[in-house]
C-alpha positions in Angstrom: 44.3 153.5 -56.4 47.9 153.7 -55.6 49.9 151.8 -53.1 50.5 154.9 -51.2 47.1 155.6 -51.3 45.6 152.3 -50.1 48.4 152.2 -47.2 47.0 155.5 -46.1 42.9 154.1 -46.5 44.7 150.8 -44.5 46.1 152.7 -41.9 42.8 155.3 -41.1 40.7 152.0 -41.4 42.6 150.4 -38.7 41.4 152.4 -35.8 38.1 150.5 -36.6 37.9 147.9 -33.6 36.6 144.9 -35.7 39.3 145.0 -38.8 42.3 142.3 -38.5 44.6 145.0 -38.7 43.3 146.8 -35.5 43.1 143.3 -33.3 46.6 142.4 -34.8 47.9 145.6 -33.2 46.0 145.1 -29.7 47.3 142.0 -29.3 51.0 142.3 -30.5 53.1 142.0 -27.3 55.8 144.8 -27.1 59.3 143.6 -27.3 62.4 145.3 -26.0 65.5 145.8 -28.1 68.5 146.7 -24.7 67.9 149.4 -22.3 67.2 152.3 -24.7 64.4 150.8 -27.1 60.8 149.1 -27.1 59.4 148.0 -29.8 55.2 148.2 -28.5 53.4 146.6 -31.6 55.9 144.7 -33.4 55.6 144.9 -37.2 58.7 143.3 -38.5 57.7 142.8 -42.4 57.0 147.1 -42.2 59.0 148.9 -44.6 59.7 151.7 -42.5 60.6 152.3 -39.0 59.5 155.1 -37.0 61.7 155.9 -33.9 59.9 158.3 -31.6 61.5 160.2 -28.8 58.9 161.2 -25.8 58.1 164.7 -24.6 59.7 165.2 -20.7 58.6 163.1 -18.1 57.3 160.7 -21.2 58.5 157.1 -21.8 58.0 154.5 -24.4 54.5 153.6 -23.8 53.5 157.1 -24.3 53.7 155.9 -27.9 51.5 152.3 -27.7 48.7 154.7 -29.1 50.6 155.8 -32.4 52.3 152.4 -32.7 48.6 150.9 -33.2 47.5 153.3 -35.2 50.5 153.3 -37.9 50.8 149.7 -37.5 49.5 149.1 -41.2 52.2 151.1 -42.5 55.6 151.5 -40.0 57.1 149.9 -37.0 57.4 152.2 -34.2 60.5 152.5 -31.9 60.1 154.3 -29.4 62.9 155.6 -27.0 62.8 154.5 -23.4 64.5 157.2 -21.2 66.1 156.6 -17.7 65.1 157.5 -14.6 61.6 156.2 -14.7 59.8 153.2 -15.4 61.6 150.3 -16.0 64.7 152.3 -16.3 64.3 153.9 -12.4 67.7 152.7 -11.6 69.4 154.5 -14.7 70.9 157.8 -14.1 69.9 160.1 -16.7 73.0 161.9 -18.2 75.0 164.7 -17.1 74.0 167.0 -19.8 72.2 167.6 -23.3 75.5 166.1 -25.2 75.7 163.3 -22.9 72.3 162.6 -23.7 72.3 162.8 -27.4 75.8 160.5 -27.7 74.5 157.7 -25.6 71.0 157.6 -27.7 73.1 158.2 -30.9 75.2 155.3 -29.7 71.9 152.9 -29.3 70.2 153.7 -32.1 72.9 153.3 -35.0 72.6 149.5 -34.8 69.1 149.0 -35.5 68.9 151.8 -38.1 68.6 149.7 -41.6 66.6 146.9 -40.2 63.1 148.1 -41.7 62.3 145.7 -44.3 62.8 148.2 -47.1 65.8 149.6 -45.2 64.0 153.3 -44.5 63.7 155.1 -41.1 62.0 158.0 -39.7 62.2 160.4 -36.6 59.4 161.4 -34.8 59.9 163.6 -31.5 57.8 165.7 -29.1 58.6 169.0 -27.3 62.0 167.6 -25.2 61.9 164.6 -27.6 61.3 166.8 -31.0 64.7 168.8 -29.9 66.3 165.3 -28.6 65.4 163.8 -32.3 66.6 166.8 -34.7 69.7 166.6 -32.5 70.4 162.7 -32.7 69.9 163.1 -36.5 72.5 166.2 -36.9 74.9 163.7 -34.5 74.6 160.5 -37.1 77.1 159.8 -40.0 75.6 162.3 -43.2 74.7 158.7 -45.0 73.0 157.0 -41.9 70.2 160.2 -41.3 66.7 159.6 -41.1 64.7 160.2 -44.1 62.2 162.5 -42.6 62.5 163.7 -39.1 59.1 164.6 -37.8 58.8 167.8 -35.1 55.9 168.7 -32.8 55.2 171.0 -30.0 58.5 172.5 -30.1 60.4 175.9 -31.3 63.3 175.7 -33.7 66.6 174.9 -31.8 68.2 178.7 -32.5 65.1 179.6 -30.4 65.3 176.8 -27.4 65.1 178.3 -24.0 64.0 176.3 -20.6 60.7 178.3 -21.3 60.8 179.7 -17.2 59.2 176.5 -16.1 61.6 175.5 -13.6 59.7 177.7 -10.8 55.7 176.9 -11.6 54.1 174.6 -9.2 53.3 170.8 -9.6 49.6 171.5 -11.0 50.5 174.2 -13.7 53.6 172.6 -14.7 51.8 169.3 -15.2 49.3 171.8 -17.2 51.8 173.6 -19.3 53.0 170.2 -20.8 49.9 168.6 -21.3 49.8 165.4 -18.5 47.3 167.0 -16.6 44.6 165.3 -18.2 46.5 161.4 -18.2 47.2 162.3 -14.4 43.6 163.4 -13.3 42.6 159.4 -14.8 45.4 158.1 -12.3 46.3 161.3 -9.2 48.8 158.5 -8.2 50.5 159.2 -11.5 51.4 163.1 -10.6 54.5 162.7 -8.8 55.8 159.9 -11.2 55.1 162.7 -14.3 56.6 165.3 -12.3 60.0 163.5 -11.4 60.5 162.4 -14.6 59.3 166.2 -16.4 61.8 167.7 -13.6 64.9 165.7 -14.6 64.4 165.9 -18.2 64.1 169.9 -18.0 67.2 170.1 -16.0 68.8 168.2 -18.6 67.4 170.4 -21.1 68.4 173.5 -19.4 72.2 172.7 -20.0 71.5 172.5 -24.3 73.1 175.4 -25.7 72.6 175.9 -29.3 75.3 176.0 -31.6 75.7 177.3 -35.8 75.6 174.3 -38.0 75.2 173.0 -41.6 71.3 172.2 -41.7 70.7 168.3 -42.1 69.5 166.9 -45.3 66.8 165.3 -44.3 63.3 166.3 -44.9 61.9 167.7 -42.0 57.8 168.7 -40.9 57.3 170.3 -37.9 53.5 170.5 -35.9 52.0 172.2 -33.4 48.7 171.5 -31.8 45.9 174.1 -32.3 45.6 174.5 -28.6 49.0 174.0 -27.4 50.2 176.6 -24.5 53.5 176.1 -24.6 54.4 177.3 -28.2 52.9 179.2 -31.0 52.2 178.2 -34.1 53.9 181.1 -35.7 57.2 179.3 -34.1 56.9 176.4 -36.5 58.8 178.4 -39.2 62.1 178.6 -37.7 62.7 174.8 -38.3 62.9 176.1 -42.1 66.7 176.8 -41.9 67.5 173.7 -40.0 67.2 171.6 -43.2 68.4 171.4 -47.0 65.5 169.0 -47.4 61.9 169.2 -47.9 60.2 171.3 -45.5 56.7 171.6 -44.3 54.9 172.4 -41.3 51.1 172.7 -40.4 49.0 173.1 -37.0 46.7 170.2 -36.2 43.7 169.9 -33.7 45.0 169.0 -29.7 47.5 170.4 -27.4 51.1 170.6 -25.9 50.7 166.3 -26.5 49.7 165.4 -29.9 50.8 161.7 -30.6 50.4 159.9 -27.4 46.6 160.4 -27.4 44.4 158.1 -28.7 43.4 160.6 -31.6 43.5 160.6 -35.2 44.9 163.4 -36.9 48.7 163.0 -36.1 48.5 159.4 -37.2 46.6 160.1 -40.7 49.2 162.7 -41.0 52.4 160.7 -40.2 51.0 158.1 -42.5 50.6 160.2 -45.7 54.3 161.5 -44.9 55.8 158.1 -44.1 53.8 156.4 -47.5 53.3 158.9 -49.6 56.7 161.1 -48.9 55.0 164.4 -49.7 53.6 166.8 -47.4 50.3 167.1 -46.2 47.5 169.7 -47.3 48.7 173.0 -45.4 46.4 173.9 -42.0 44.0 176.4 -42.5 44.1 177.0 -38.8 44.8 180.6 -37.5 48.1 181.3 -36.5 48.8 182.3 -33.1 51.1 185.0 -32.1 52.9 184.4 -29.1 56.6 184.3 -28.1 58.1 181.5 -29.3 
């Protein structure tokens, strides 16, 4: 058995409650790194990091889920966005640019300290276009090795998606917190301050010609997802002189910050094995993008 393929055996088996590595990852205590980055299961002797950017309204622990999961294999960092949580008294930024500069500027120092120096993207919906865009903003030698894209269109095809004018209960709907909110109903107007302020940021991104990045980049959409077809996935294809691959997995709009299985067995064969995964034999839905 290879390494790669043990890692990915280690990493499945670890959603088992009784193994070590499972109660290692419960019991981790998340550790901030400044105001833009926590670090939810520490792994510090990982070689990779994974840096994950939340969907809108998201925040850090949206990814405590994943970081347990791929804990056998990668440290996840996930980005912590003002304007909610722990960062309520942190104006978000102006605009799209603004945005992508000041997480640029936070992230560069903690890029090469995976203990085999190699780092990852992973974004989803706002935080999928917020990733690709960090990694086209860093120095050509600093990108990540793979950036990882789900629930979201190719950036040539970006639009606000006419959700500024739905009400609170299909916008919640549309982007997948309707079932985290209807656990908590206090929740609701938390998810919907922080989905509002991150679509009005995202409403000022304009889309501009540009060499593609070299990294290798995957792109996912969830079976189920409402918000974007699968047929959409494609159109990452020109935004990279890298590998590409893409391939529709089982959930919705959210894939990653639900306790489920699928996007964590696939981010592990890509972050261990470096190849992409068995295309989706899932039916293609045809939509606008």
């Amino acid at each position: 058995m290879t390494t790669a393929t043990t890692a990915v055996t280690t990493a499945r088996a670890a959603t088992a409650s009784g193994t070590p590595a499972a109660r290692t990852a419960r019991t981790a205590r998340p550790r901030a790194e400044g105001d833009w980055l926590l670090v939810p299961v520490p792994q510090p002797h990982r070689p990779v990091r994974l840096f994950c950017f939340p969907h809108a309204g998201g925040d850090a622990t949206s990814y405590i889920p994943l970081a347990r999961a791929l804990a056998p294999v990668a440290e996840v960092w996930a980005l912590r966005p003002p304007a909610r949580g722990g960062r309520s008294r942190h104006p978000m930024p102006p605009d799209f640019d603004a945005l992508t500069a000041a997480v640029t500027e936070a992230l560069i120092p903690h890029l090469t300290g995976a203990e085999g120096g190699r780092f990852a993207f992973y974004g989803q919906s706002f935080g999928a276009l917020l990733a690709y865009e960090v990694a086209r903003a860093l120095p050509a030698d600093r990108r990540p090795e793979q950036v990882v894209v789900a629930g979201a269109p190719a950036p040539a095809e970006w639009t606000e998606r006419e959700t500024r004018d739905l009400d609170a209960s299909e916008l919640l709907r549309l982007t997948g917190l309707d079932e985290l909110v209807r656990a908590d109903p206090d929740l609701a107007e938390l998810a919907l301050g922080g989905i509002r302020t991150d679509l009005a940021v995202t409403a000022t991104y304009r889309h501009r010609p540009h060499a593609p990045i070299g990294s290798a980049l995957y792109a996912l959409a969830g079976a189920d997802d409402p918000m974007l077809a699968t047929t959409c996935l494609t159109g990452w294809a020109a935004h990279t002189r890298g590998a590409f691959g893409h391939r529709v997995v089982p959930g919705g709009h959210l894939l990653a910050t639900v306790d489920r299985p699928g996007p964590a067995e696939l981010l592990t064969t890509l972050l261990t094995e470096r190849r992409e995964p068995a295309p989706s034999r899932t039916a293609p839905r045809e939509q606008r993008c």
